[in-house]
C-alpha positions in Angstrom: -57.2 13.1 -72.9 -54.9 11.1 -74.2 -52.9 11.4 -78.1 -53.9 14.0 -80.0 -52.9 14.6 -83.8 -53.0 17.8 -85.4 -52.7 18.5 -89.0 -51.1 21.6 -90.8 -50.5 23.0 -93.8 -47.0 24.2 -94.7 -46.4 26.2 -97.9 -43.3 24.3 -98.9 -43.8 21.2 -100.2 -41.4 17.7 -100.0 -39.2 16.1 -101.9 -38.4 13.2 -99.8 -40.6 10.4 -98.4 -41.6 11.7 -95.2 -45.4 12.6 -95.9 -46.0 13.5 -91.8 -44.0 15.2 -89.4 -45.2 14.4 -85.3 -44.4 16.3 -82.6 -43.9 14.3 -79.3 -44.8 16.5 -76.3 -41.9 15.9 -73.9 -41.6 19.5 -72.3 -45.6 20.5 -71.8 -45.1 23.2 -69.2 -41.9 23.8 -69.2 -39.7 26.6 -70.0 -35.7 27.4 -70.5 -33.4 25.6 -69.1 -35.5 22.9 -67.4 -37.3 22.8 -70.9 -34.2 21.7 -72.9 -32.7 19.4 -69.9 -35.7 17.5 -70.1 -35.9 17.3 -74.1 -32.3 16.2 -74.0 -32.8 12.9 -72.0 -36.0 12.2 -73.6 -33.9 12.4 -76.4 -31.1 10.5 -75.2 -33.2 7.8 -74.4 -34.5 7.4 -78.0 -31.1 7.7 -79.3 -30.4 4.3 -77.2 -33.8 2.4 -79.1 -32.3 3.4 -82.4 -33.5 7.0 -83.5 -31.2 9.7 -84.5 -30.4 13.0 -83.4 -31.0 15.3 -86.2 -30.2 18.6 -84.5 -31.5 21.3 -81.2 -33.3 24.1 -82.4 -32.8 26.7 -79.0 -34.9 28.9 -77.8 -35.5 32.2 -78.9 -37.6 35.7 -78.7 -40.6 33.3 -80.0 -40.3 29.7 -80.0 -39.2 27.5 -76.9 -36.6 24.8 -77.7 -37.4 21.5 -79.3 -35.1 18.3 -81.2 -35.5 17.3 -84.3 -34.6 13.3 -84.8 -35.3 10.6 -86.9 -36.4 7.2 -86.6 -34.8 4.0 -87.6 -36.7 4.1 -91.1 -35.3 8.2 -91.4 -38.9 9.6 -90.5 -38.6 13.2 -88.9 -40.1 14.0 -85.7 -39.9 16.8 -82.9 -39.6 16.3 -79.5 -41.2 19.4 -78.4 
C-alpha cells in the first residue's frame, strides 16, 4: 500500500545533476487512448504548479505511453 520506490540500474551513466529519475503512476490500469487522456491532464495540472513538459513518448508495439517533465528545480520525472 501506499508509495513505493523502485531502483534500477541503467547502463548509461549522467552527466547532469539529476541522480534519480521517479515515475508517478497516473495511468495504472489503463490502456490507449484513455491511458494518454488521463496522463495529459495529470500533466496539465502540474504544468499549472510550475513543472515543465519535457515531451510524450506514445505508445508502441511494447511500451504504453508516458510524459516526461520536469520540476521547477529541472529534475526529470515520468508520469507513467
Amino acid at each position: 500500500m501506499g508509495p513505493r520506490l523502485f531502483f534500477q540500474r541503467v547502463p548509461e551513466g549522467k552527466v547532469v545533476k539529476n541522480r534519480v529519475h521517479l515515475d508517478v503512476r497516473a495511468g495504472t490500469g489503463l490502456v490507449g487512448e484513455e491511458r494518454l487522456a488521463t496522463l495529459e491532464a495529470e500533466c496539465a495540472r502540474l504544468v499549472a504548479l510550475g513543472a515543465v513538459h519535457v515531451r510524450t513518448l506514445y505508445a508502441d508495439d511494447e511500451n504504453e505511453s508516458c510524459i516526461v517533465m520536469q520540476d521547477i528545480e529541472g529534475n526529470e520525472f515520468c508520469l507513467d
